[in-house]
PyMOL CGO cylinders between C-alpha atoms (Angstrom):
from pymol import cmd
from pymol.cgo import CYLINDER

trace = [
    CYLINDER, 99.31, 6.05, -15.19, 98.65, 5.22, -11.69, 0.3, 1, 1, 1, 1, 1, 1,
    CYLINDER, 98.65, 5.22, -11.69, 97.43, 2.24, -10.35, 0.3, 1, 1, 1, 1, 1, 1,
    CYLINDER, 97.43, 2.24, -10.35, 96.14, 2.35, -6.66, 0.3, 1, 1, 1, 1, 1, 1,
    CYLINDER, 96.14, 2.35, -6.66, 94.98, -0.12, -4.46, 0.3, 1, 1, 1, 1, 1, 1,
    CYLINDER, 94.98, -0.12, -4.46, 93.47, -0.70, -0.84, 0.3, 1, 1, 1, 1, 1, 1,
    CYLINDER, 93.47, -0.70, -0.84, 96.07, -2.51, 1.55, 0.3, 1, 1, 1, 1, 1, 1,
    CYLINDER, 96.07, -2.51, 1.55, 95.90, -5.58, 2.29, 0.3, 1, 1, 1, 1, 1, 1,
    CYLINDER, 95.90, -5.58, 2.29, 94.81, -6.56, 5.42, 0.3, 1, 1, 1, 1, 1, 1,
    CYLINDER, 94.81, -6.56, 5.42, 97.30, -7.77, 7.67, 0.3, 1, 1, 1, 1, 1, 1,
    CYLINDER, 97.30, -7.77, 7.67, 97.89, -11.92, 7.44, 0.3, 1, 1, 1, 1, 1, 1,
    CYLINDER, 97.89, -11.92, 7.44, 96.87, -13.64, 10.37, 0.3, 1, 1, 1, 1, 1, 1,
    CYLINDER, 96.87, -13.64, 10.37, 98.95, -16.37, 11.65, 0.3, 1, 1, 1, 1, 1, 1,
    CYLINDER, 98.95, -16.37, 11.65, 96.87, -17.54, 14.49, 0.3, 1, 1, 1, 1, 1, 1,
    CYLINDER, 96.87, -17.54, 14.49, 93.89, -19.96, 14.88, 0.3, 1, 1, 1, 1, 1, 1,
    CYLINDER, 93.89, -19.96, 14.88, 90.28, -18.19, 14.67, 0.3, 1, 1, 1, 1, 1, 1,
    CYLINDER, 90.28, -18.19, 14.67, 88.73, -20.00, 17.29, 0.3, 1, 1, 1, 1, 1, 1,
    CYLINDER, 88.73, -20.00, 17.29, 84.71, -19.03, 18.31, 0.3, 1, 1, 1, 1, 1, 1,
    CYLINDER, 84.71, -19.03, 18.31, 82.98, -20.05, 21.91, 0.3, 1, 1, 1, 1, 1, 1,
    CYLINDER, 82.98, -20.05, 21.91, 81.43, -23.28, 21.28, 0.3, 1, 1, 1, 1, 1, 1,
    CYLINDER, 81.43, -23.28, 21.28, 84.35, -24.84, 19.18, 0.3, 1, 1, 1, 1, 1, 1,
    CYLINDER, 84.35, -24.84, 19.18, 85.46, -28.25, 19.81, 0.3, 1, 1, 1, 1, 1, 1,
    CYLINDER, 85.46, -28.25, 19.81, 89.87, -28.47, 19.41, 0.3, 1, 1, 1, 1, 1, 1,
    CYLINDER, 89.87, -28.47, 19.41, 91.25, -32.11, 19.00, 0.3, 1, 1, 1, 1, 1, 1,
    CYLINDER, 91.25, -32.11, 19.00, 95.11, -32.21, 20.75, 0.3, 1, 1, 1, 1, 1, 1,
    CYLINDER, 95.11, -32.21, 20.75, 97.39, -35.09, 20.71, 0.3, 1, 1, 1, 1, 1, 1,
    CYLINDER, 97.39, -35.09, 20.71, 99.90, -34.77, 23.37, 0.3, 1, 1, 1, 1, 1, 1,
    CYLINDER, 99.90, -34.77, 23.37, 102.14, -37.34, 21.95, 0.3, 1, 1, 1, 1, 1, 1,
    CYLINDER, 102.14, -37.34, 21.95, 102.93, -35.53, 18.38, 0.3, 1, 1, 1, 1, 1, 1,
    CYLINDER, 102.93, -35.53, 18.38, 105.88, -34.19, 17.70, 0.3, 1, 1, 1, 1, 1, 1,
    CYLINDER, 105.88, -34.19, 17.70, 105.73, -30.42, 17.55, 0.3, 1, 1, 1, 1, 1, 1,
    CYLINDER, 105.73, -30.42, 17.55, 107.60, -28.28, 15.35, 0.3, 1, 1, 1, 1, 1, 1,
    CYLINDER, 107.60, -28.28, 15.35, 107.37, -24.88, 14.04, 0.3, 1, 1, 1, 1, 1, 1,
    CYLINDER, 107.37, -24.88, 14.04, 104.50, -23.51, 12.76, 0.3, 1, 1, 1, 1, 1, 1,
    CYLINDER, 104.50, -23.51, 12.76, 102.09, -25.73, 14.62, 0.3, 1, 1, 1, 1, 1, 1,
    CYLINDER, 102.09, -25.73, 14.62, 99.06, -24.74, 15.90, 0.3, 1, 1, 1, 1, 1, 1,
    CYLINDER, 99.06, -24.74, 15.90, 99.41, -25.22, 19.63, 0.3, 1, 1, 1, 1, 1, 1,
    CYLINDER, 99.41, -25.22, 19.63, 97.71, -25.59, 22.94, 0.3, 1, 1, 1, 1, 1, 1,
    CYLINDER, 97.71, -25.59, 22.94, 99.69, -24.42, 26.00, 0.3, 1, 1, 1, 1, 1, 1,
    CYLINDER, 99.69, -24.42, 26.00, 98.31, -24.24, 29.50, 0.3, 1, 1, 1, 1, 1, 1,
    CYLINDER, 98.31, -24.24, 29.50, 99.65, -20.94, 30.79, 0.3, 1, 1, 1, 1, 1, 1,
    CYLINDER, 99.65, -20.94, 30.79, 98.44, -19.41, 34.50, 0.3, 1, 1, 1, 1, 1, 1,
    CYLINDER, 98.44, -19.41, 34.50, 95.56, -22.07, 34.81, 0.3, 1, 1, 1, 1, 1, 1,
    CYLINDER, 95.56, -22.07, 34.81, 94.61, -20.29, 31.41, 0.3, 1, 1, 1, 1, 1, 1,
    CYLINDER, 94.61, -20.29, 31.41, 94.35, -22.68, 28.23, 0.3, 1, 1, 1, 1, 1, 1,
    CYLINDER, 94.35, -22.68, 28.23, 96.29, -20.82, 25.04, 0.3, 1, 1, 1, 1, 1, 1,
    CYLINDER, 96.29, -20.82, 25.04, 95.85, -21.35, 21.72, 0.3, 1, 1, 1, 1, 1, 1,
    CYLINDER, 95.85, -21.35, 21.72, 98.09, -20.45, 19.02, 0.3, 1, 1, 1, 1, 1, 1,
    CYLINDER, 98.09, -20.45, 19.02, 101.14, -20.83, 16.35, 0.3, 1, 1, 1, 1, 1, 1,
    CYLINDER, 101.14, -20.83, 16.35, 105.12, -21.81, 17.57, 0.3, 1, 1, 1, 1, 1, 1,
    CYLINDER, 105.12, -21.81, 17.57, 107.34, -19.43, 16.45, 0.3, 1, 1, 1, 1, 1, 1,
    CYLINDER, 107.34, -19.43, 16.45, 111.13, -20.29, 16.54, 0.3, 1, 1, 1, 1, 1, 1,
    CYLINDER, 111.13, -20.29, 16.54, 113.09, -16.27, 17.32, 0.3, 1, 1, 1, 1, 1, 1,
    CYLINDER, 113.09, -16.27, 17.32, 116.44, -16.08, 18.05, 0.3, 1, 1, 1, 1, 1, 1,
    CYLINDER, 116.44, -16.08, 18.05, 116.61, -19.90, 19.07, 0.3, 1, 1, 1, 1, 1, 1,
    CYLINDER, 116.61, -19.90, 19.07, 113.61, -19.77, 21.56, 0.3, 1, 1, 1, 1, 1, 1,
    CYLINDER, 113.61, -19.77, 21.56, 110.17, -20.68, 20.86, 0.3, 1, 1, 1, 1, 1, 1,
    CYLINDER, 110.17, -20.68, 20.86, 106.97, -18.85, 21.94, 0.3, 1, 1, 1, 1, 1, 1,
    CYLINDER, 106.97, -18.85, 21.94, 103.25, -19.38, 21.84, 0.3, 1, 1, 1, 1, 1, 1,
    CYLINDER, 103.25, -19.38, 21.84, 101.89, -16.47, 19.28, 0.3, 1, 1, 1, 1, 1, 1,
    CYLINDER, 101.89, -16.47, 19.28, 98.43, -15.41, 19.26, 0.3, 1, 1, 1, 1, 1, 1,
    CYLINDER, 98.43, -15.41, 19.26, 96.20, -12.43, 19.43, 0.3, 1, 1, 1, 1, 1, 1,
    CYLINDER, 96.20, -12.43, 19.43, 96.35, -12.33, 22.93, 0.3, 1, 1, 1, 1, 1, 1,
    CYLINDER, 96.35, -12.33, 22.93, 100.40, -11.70, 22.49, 0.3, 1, 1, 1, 1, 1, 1,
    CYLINDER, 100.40, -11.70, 22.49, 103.03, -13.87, 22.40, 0.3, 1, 1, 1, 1, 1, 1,
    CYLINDER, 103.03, -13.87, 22.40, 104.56, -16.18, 24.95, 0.3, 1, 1, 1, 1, 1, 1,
    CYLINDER, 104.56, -16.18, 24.95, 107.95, -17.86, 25.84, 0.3, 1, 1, 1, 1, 1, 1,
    CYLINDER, 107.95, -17.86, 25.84, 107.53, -21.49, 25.89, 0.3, 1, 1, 1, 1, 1, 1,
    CYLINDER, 107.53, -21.49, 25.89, 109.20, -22.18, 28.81, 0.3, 1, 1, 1, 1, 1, 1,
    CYLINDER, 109.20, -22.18, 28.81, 106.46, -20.55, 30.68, 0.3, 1, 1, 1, 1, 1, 1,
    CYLINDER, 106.46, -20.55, 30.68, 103.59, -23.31, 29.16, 0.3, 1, 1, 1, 1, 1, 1,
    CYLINDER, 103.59, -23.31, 29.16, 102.99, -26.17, 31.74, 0.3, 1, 1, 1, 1, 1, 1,
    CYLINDER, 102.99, -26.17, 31.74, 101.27, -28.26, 29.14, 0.3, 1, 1, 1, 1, 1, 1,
    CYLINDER, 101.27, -28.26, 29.14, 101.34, -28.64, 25.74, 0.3, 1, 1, 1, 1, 1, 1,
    CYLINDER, 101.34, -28.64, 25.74, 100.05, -30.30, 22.90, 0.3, 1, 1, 1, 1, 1, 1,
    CYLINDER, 100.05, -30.30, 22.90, 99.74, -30.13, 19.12, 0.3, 1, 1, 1, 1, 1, 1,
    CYLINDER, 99.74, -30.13, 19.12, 96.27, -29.26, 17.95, 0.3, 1, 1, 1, 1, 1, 1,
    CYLINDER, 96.27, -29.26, 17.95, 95.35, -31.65, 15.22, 0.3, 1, 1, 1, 1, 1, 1,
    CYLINDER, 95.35, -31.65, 15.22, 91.49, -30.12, 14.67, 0.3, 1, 1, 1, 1, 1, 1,
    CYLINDER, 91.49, -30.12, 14.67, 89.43, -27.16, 15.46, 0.3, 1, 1, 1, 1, 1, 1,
    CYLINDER, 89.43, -27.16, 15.46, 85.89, -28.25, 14.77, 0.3, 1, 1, 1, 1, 1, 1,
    CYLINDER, 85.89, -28.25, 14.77, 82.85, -25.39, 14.94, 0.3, 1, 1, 1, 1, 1, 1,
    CYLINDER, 82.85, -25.39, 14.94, 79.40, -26.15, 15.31, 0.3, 1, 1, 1, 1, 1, 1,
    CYLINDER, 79.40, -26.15, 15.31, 76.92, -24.57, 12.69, 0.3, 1, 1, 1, 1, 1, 1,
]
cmd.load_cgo(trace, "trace")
């Protein structure tokens, strides 16, 4: 007997974040891995999880993933609100 089943889809470790939603940062929490970030990158605000690899951190997201060293400002988000 087989058993067969769809695959899973894959598991998505970044923030969904719509137009419109409101994001709540503290710039004074400690950050650690796995936090959902925001990191001013190029004049362009990024949102998404810290990854620790090979002793460096980076920004990951959809839009890629990004060394840390390259954010100019960042902060820990603590709330991603949407409007209905």
């Amino acid at each position: 007997m087989y058993i067969f089943r769809e695959p899973r889809p894959p598991v998505r470790t970044y923030p969904l974040i719509h137009s419109g939603d409101y994001i709540v940062v503290d710039s004074d929490a400690d950050i650690n891995s796995g936090d959902t970030v925001a990191c001013k990158i190029t004049d362009e605000l990024h949102i998404g999880k810290l990854r620790k690899f090979d002793n460096e951190f980076w920004l990951e997201n959809r839009t890629g993933r990004f060394k840390m060293v390259d954010c100019q400002i960042v902060a820990k988000v603590i709330q991603i609100t949407r409007k209905i």
